[in-house]
N, CA and C atoms of all chains as a GROMACS GRO file, in nm:
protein
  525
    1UNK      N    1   0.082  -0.121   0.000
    1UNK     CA    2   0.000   0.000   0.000
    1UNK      C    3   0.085   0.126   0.000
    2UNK      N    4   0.195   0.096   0.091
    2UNK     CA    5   0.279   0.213   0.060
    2UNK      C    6   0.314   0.279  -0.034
    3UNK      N    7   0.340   0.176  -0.105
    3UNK     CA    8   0.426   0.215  -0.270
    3UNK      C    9   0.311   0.268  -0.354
    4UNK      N   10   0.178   0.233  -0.347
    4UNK     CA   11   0.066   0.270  -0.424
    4UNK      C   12   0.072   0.432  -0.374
    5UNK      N   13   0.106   0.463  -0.274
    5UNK     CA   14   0.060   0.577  -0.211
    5UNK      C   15   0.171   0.673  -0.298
    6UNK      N   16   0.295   0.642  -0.276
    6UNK     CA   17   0.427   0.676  -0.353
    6UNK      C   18   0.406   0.718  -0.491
    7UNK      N   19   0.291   0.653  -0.513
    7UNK     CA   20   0.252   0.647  -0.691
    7UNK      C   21   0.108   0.783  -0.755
    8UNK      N   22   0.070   0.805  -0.597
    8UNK     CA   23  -0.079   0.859  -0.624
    8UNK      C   24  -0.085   0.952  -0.688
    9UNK      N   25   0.055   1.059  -0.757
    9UNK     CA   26   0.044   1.166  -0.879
    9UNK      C   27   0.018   1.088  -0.990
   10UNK      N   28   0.105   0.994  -1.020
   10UNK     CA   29   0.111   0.909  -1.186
   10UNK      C   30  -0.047   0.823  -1.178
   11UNK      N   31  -0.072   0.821  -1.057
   11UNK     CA   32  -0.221   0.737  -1.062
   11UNK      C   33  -0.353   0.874  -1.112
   12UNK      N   34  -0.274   0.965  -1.088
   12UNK     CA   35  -0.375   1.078  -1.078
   12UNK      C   36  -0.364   1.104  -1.235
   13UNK      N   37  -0.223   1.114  -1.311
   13UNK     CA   38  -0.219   1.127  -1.455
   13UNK      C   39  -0.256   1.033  -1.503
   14UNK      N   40  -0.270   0.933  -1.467
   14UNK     CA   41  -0.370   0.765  -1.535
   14UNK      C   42  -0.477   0.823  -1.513
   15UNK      N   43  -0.555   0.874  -1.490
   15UNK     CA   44  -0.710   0.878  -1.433
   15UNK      C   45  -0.747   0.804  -1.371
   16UNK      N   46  -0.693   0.784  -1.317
   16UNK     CA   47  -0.722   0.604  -1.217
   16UNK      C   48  -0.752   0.657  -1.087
   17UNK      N   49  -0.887   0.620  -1.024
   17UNK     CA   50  -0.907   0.636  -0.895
   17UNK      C   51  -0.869   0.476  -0.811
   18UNK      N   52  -0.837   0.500  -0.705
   18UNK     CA   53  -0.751   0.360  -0.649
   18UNK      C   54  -0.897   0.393  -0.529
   19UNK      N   55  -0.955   0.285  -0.549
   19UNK     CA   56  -1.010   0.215  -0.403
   19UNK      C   57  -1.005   0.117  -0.334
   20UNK      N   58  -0.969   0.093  -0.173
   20UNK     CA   59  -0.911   0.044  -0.113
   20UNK      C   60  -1.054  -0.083  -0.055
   21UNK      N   61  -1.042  -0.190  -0.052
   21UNK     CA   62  -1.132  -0.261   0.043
   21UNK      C   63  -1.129  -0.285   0.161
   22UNK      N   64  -1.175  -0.353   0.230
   22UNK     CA   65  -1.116  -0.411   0.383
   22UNK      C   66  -1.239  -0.492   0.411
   23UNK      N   67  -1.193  -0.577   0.524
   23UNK     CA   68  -1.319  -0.646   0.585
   23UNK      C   69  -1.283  -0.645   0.750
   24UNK      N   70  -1.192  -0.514   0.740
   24UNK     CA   71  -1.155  -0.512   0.939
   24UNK      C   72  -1.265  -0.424   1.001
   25UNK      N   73  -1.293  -0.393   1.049
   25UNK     CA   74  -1.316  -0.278   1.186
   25UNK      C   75  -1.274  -0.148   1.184
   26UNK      N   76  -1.356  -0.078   1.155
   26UNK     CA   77  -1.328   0.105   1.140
   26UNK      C   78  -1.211   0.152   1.226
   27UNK      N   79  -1.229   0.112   1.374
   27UNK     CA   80  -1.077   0.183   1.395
   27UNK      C   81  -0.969   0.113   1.370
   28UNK      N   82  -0.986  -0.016   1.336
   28UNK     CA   83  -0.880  -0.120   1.302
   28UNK      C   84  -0.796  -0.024   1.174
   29UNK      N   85  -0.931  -0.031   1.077
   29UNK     CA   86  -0.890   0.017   0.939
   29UNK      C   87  -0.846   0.207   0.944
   30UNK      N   88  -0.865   0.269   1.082
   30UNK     CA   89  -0.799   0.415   1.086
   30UNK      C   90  -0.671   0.377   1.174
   31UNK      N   91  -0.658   0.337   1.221
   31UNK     CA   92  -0.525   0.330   1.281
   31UNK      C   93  -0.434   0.257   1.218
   32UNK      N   94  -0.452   0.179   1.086
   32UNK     CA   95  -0.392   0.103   0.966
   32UNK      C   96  -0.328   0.263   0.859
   33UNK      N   97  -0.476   0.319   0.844
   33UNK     CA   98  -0.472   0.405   0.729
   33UNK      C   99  -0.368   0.514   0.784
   34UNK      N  100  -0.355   0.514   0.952
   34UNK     CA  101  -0.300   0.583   1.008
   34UNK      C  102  -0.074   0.576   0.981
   35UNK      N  103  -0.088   0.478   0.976
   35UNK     CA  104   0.048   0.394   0.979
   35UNK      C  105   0.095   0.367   0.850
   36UNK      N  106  -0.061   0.378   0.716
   36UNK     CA  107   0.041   0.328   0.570
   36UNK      C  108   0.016   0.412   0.484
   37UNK      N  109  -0.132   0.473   0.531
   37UNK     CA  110  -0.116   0.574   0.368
   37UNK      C  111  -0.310   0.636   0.363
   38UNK      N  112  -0.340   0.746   0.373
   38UNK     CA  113  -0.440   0.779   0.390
   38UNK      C  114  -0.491   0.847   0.274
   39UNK      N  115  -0.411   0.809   0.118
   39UNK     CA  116  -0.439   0.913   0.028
   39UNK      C  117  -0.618   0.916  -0.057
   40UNK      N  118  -0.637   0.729  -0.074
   40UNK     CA  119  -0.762   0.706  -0.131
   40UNK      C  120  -0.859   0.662  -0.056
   41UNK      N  121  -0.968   0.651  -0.109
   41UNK     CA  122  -1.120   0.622  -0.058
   41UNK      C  123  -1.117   0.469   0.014
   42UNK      N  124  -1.151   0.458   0.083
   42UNK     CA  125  -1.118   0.278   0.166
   42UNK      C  126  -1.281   0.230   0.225
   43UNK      N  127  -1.337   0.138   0.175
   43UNK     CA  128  -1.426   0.088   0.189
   43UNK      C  129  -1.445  -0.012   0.264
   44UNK      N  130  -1.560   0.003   0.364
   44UNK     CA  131  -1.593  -0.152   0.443
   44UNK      C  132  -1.674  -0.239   0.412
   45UNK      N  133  -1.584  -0.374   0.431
   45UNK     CA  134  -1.686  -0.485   0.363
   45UNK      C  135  -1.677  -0.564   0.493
   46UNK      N  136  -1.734  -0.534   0.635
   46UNK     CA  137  -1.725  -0.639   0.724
   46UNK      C  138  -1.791  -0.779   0.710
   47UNK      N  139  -1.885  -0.783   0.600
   47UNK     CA  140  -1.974  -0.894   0.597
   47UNK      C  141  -1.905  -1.014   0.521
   48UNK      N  142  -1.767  -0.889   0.388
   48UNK     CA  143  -1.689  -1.006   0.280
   48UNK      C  144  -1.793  -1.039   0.177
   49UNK      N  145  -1.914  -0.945   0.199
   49UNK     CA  146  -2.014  -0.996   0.037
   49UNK      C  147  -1.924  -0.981  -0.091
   50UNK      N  148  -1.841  -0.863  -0.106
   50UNK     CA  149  -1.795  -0.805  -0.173
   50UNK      C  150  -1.662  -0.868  -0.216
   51UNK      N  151  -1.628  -0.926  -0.126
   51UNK     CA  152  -1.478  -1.014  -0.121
   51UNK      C  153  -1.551  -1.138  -0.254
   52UNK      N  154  -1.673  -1.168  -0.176
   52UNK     CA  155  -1.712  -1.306  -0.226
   52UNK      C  156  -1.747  -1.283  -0.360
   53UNK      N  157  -1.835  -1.197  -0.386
   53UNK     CA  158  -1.875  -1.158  -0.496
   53UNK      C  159  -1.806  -1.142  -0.631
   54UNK      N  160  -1.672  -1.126  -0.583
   54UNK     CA  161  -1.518  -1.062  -0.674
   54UNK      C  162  -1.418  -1.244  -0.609
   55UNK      N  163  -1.504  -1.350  -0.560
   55UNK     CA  164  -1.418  -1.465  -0.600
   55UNK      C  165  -1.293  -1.428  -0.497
   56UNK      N  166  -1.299  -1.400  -0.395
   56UNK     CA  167  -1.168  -1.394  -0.340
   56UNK      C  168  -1.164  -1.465  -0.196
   57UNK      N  169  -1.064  -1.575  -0.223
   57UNK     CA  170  -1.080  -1.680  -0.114
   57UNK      C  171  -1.067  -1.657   0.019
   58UNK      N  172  -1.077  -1.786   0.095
   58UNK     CA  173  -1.000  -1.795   0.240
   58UNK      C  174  -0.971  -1.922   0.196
   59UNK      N  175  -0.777  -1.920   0.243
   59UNK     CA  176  -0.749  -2.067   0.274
   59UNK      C  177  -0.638  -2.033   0.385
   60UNK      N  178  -0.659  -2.142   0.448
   60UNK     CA  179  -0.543  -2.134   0.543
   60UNK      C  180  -0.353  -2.192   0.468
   61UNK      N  181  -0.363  -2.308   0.387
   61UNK     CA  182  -0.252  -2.337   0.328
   61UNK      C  183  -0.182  -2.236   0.208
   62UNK      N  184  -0.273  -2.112   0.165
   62UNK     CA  185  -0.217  -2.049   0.071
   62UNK      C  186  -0.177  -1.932   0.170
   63UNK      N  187  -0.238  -1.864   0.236
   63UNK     CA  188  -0.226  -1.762   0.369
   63UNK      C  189  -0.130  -1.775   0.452
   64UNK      N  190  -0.025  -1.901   0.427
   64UNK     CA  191   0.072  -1.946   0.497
   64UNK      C  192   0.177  -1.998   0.435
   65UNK      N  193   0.148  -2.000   0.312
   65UNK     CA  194   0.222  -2.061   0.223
   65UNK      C  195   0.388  -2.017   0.204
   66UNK      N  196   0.479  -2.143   0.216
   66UNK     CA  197   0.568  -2.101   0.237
   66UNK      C  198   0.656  -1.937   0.182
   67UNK      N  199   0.592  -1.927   0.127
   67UNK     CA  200   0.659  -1.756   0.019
   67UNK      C  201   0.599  -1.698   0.105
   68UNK      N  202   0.502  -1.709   0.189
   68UNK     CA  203   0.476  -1.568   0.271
   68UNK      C  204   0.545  -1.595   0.391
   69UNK      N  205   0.548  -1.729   0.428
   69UNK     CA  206   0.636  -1.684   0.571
   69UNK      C  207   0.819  -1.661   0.548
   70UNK      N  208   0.869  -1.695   0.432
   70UNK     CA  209   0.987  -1.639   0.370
   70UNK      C  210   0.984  -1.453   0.373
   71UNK      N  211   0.876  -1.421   0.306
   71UNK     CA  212   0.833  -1.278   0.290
   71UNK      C  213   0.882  -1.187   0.418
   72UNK      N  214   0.800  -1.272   0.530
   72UNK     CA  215   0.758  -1.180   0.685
   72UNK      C  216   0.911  -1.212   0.720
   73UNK      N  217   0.985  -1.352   0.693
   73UNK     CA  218   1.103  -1.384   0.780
   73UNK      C  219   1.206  -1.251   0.734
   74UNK      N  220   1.210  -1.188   0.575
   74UNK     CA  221   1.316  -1.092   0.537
   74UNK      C  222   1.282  -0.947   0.576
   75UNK      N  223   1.118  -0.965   0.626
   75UNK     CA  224   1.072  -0.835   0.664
   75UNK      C  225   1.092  -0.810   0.814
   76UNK      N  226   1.126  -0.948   0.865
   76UNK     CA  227   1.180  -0.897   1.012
   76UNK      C  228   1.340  -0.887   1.006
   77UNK      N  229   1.417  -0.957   0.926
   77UNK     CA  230   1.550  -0.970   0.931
   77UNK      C  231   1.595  -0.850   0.870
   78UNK      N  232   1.504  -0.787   0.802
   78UNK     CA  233   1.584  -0.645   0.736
   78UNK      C  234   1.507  -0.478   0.870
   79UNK      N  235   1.464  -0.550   0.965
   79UNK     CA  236   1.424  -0.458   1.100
   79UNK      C  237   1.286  -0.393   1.071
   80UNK      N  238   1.235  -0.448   0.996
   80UNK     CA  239   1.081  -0.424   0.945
   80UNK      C  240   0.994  -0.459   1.056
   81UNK      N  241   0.882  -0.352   1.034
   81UNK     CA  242   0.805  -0.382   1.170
   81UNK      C  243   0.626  -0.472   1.134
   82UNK      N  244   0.614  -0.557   1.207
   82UNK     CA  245   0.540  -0.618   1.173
   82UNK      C  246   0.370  -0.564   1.245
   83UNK      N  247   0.276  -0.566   1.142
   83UNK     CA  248   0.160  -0.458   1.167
   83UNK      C  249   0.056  -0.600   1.271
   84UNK      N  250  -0.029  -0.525   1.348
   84UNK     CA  251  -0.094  -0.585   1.423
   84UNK      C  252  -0.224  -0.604   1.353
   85UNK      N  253  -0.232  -0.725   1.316
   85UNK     CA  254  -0.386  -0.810   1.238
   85UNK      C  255  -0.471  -0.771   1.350
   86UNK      N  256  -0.489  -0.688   1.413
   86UNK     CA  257  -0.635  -0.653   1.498
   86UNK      C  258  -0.722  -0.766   1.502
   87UNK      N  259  -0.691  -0.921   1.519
   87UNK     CA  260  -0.785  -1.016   1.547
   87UNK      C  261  -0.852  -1.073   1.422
   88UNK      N  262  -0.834  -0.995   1.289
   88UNK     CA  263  -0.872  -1.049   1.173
   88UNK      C  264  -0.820  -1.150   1.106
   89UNK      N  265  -0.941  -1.232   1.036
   89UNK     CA  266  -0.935  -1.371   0.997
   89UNK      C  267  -0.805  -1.366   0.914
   90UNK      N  268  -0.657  -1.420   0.912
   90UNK     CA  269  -0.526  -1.424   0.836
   90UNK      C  270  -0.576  -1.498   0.766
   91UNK      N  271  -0.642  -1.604   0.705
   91UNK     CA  272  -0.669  -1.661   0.562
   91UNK      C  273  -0.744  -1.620   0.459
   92UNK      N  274  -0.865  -1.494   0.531
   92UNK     CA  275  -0.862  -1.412   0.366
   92UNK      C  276  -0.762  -1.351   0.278
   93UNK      N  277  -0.738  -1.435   0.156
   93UNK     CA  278  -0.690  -1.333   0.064
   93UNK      C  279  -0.756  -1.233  -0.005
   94UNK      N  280  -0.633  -1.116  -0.071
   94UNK     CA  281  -0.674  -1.056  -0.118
   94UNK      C  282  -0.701  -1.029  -0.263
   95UNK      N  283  -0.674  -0.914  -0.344
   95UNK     CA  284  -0.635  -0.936  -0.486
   95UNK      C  285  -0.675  -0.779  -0.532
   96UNK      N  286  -0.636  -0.748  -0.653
   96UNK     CA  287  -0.639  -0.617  -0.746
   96UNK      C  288  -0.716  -0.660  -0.900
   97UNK      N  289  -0.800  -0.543  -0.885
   97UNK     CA  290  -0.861  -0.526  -1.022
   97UNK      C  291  -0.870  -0.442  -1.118
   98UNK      N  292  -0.881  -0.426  -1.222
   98UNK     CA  293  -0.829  -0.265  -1.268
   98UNK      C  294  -0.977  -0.236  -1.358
   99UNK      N  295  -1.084  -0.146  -1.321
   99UNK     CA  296  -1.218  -0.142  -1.451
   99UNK      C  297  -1.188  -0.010  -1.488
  100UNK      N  298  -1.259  -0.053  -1.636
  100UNK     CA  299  -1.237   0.044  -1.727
  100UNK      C  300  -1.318   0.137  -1.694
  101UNK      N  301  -1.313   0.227  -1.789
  101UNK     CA  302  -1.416   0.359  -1.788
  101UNK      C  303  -1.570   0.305  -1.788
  102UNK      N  304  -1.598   0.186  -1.844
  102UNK     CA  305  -1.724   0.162  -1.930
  102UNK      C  306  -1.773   0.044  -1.804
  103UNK      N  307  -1.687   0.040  -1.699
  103UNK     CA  308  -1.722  -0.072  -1.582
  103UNK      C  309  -1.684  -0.196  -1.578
  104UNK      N  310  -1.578  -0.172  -1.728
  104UNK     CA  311  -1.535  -0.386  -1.737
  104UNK      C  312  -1.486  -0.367  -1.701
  105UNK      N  313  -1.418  -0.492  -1.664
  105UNK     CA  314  -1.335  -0.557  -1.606
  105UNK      C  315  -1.152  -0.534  -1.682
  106UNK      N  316  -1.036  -0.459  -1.665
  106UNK     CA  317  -0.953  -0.436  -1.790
  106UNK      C  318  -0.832  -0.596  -1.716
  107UNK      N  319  -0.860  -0.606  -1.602
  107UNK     CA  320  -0.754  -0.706  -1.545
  107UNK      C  321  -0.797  -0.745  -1.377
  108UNK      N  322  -0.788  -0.868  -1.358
  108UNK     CA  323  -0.796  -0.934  -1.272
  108UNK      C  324  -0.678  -1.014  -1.165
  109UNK      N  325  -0.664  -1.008  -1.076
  109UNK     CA  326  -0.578  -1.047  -1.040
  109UNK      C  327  -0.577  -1.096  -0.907
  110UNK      N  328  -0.630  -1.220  -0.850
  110UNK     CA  329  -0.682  -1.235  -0.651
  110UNK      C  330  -0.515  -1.311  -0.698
  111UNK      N  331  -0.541  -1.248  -0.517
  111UNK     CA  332  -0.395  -1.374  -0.469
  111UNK      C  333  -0.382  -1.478  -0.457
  112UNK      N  334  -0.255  -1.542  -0.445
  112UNK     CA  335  -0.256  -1.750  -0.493
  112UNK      C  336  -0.259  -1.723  -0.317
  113UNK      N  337  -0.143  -1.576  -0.244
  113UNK     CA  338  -0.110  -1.630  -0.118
  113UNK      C  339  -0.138  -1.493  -0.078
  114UNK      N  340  -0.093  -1.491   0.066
  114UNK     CA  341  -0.075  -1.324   0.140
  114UNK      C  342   0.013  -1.237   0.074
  115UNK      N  343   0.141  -1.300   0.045
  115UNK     CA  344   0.211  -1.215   0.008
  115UNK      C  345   0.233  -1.168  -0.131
  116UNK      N  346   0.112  -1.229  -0.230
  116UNK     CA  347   0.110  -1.215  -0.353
  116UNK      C  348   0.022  -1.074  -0.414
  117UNK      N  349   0.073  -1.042  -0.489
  117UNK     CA  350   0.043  -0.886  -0.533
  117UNK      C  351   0.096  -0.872  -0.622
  118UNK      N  352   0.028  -0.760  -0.739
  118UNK     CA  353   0.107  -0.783  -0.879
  118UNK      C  354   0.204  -0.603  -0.807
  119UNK      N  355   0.320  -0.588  -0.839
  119UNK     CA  356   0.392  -0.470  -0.871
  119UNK      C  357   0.316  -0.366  -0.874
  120UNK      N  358   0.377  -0.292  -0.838
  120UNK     CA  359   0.326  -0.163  -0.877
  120UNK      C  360   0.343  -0.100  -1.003
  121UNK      N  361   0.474  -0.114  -1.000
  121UNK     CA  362   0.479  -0.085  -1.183
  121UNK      C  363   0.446  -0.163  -1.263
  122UNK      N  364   0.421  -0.273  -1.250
  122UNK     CA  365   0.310  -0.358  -1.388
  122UNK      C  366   0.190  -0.314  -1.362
  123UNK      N  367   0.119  -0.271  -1.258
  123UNK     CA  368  -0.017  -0.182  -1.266
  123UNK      C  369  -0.027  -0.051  -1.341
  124UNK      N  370   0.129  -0.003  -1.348
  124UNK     CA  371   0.090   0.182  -1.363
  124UNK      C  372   0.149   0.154  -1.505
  125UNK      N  373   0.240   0.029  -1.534
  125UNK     CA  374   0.270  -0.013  -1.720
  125UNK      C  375   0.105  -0.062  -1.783
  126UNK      N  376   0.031  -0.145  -1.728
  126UNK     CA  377  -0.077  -0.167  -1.756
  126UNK      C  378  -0.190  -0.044  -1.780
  127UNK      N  379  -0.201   0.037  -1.668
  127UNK     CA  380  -0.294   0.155  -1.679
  127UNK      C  381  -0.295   0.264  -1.786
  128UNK      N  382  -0.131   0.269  -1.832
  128UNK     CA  383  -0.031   0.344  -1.926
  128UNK      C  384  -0.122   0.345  -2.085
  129UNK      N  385  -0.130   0.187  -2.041
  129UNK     CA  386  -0.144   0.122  -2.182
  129UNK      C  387  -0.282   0.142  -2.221
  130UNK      N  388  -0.337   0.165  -2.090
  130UNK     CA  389  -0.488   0.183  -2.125
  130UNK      C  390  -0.539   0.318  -2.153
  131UNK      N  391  -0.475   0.405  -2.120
  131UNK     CA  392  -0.484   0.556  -2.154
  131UNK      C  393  -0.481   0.585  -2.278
  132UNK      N  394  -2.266  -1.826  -0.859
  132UNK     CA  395  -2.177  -1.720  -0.875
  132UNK      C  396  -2.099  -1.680  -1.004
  133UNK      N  397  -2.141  -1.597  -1.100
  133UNK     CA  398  -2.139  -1.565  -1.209
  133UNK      C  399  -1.950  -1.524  -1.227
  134UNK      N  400  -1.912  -1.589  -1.316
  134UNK     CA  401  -1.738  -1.602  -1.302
  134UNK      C  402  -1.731  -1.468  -1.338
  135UNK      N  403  -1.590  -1.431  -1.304
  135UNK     CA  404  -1.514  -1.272  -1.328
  135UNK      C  405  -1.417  -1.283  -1.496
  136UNK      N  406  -1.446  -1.213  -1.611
  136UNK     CA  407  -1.397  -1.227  -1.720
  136UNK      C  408  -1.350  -1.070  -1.759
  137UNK      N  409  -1.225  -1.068  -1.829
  137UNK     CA  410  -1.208  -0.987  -1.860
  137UNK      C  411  -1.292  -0.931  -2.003
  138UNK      N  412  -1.312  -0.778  -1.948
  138UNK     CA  413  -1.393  -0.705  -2.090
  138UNK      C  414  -1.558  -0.724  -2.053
  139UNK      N  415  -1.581  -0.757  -1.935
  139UNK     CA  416  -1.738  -0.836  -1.865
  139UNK      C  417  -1.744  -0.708  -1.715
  140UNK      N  418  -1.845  -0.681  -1.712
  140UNK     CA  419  -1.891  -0.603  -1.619
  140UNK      C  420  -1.840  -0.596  -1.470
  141UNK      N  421  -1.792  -0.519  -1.388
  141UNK     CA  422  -1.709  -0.561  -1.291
  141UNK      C  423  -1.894  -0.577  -1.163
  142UNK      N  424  -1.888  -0.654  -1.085
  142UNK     CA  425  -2.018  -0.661  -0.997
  142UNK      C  426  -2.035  -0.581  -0.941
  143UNK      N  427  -2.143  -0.480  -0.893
  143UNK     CA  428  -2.184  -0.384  -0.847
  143UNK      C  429  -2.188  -0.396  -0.726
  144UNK      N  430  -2.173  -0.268  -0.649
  144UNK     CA  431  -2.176  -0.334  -0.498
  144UNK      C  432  -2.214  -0.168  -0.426
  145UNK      N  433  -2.259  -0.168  -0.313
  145UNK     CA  434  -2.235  -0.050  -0.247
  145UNK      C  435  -2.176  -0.147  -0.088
  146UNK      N  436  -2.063   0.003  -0.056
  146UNK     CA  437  -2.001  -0.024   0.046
  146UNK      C  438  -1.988   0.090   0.149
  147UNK      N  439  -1.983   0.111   0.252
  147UNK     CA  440  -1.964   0.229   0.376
  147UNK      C  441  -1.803   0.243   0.343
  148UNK      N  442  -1.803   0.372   0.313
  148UNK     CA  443  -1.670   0.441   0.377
  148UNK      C  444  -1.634   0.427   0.496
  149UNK      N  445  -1.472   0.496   0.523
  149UNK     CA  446  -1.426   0.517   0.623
  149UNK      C  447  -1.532   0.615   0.702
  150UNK      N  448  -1.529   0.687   0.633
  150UNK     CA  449  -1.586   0.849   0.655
  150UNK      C  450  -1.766   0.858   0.653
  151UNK      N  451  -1.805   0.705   0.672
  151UNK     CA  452  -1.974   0.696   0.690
  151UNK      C  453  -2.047   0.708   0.520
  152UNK      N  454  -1.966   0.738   0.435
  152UNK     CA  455  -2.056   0.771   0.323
  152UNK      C  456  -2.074   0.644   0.273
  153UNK      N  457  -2.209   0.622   0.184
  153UNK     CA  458  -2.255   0.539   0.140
  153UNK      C  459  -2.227   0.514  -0.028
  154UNK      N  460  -2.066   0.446  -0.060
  154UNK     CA  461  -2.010   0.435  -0.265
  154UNK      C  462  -2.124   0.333  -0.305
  155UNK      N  463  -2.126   0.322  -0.403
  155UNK     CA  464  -2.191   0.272  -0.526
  155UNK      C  465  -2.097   0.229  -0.659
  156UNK      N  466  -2.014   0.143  -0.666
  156UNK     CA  467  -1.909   0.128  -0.784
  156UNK      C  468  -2.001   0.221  -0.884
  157UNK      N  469  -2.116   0.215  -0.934
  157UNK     CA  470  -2.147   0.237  -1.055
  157UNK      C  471  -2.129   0.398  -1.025
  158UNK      N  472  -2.198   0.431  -0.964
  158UNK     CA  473  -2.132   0.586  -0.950
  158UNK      C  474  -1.964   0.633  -0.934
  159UNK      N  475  -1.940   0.573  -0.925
  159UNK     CA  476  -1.776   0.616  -0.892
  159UNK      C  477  -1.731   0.569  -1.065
  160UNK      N  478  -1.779   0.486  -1.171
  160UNK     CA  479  -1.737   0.462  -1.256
  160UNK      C  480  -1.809   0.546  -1.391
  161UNK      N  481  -1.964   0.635  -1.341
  161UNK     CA  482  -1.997   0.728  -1.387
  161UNK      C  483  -1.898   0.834  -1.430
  162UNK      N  484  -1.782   0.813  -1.312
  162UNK     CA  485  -1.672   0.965  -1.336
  162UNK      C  486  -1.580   0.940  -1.443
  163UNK      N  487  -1.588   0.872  -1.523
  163UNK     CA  488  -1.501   0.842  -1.629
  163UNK      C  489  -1.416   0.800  -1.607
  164UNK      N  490  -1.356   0.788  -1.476
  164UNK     CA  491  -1.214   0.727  -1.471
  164UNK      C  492  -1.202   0.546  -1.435
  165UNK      N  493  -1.072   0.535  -1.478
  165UNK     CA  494  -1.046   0.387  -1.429
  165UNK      C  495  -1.051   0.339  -1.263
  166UNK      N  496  -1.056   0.235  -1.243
  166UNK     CA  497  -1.083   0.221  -1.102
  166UNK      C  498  -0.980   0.120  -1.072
  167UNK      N  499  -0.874   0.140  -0.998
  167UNK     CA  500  -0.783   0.068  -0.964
  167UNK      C  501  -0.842  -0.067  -0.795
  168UNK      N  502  -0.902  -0.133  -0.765
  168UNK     CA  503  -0.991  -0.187  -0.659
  168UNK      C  504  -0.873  -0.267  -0.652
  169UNK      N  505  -0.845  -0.219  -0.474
  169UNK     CA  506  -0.764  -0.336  -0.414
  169UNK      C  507  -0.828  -0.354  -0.283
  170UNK      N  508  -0.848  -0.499  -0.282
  170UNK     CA  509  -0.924  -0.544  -0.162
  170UNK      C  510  -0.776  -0.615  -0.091
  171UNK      N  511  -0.801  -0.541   0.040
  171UNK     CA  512  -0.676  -0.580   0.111
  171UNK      C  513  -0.729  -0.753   0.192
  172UNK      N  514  -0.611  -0.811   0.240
  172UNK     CA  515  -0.613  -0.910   0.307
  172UNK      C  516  -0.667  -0.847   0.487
  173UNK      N  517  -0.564  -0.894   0.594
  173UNK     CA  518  -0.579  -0.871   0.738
  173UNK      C  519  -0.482  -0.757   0.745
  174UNK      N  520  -0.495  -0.692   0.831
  174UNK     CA  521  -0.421  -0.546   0.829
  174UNK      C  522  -0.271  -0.578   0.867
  175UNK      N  523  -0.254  -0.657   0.906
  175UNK     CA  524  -0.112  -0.698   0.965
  175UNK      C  525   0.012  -0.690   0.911
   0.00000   0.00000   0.00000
């Protein structure tokens, strides 16, 4: 999220509005927004209709999957601070979508794991392309 | 549950803001612009 935030002029010359989901808890999700990046609109989905609706799983073996606990192990070994899951379910994944002007769909993308996410710059090379 | 395809309608939804307001994808895609939607995992 950080790096998206890093990006929010070139997102602004894409025309691209970035909206954020969640399925935590309002102050969960202000004291988050507080710590990574407060630039776009962030929406609550405590119920996950919206998760479900857009196909985006819970598993516990992909949510754990060895690449994410590799991920967290270099994010503590390089003095990275690790954020407090406020009690929320760790096996929802997440994922990124990109719609067009006209409401399709231009790219899809849920996660295999936690720590899976497409780049930031293959989003803002992708958005580029769509301009 | 109707599959997700590219170039196919993204599903409509309304959701509460941070800030109490009540979005509508279809209105937010009224504004002409692209919509970058990232649904986060656990905040952690």
């Amino acid at each position: 999220m950080a790096q998206l935030c890093q990006h929010k002029n070139k997102l602004d010359e894409l025309n691209t509005r970035v909206i954020i989901i969640s399925f935590s808890t309002l102050p969960a999700v202000q004291d988050w927004l507080d710590q990574t990046c407060s630039k776009f609109t962030v929406l609550l989905d405590p119920d996950r209709k919206v998760y479900k609706a857009y196909h985006l799983d819970r598993s516990f073996l992909r949510a754990y999957h060895p690449k994410t606990l590799w991920f967290y192990t270099k994010v503590i070994l390089s003095g990275g601070k690790m954020l407090d899951s406020h009690g929320d379910d760790t096996t929802q994944l997440g994922g990124d979508f990109i719609i067009d002007e006209e409401g399709n769909f231009s790219f899809i993308y849920p996660s295999e794991n936690s720590s899976d996410r497409p780049p930031v710059e293959d989003l803002l090379a992708f958005l580029s392309e769509l301009s | 549950m109707p599959s997700l395809k590219l170039g196919k309608p993204a599903p409509n939804f309304t959701l509460q803001s941070v800030e109490g307001e009540e979005v509508l994808l279809k209105d937010i895609t009224k504004s002409n612009q692209k919509i970058l939607l990232v649904f986060i995992r656990h905040l952690g």
